[in-house]
C-alpha angles and dihedrals in degrees: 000000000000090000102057080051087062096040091049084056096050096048085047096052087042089061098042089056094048097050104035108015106051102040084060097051083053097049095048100046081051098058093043085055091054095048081050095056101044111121143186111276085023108130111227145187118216124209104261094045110270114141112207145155114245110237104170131019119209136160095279108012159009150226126247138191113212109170131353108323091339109123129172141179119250131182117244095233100057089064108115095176162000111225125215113254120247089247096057087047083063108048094053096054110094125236121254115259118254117254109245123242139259114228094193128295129338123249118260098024 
């Protein structure tokens, strides 16, 4: 019976590793990779909500413009997000179908 006690502890630590444990590591090498990747002109989010235009890139923060010669520092680690340019945006919506058209009048009206 001691043994089914050990195995019971192992299963339990496995799953804790698999539900809590790995999507962190995941999350967390995620959002590294997008701090790696930030670059000037990107448009961010920070964490708290400011929207902002990155103007300079250093070691532990950046500068961002967030309105009309309004600039700040923010640290790295508090960007949620790049967000996606307008004309990006753009470019991905698809066009509206043409109408077709009509060659005259139907038959039978």
């Amino acid at each position: 019976m001691a043994g089914g006690g050990f195995l019971l502890i192992i299963v339990a630590f496995a799953f804790l590793y698999f539900v809590l444990v790995r999507p962190q590591k995941r999350r967390q090498l995620q959002q590294q990779r997008l701090l790696d990747e930030i670059r000037v002109g990107d448009e961010i989010v920070t964490a708290g909500g400011l929207l902002g235009e990155i103007r300079e890139v250093h070691d532990d923060e950046v500068l961002v413009r967030i309105a009309p010669d309004l600039d700040v520092r923010v640290a790295r680690r508090a960007i949620a997000g790049i967000t996606p340019r307008e004309d990006e945006e753009d470019a991905g919506e698809l066009e509206p179908a043409p109408e077709p058209e009509e060659s005259g009048p139907t038959p039978g009206t």
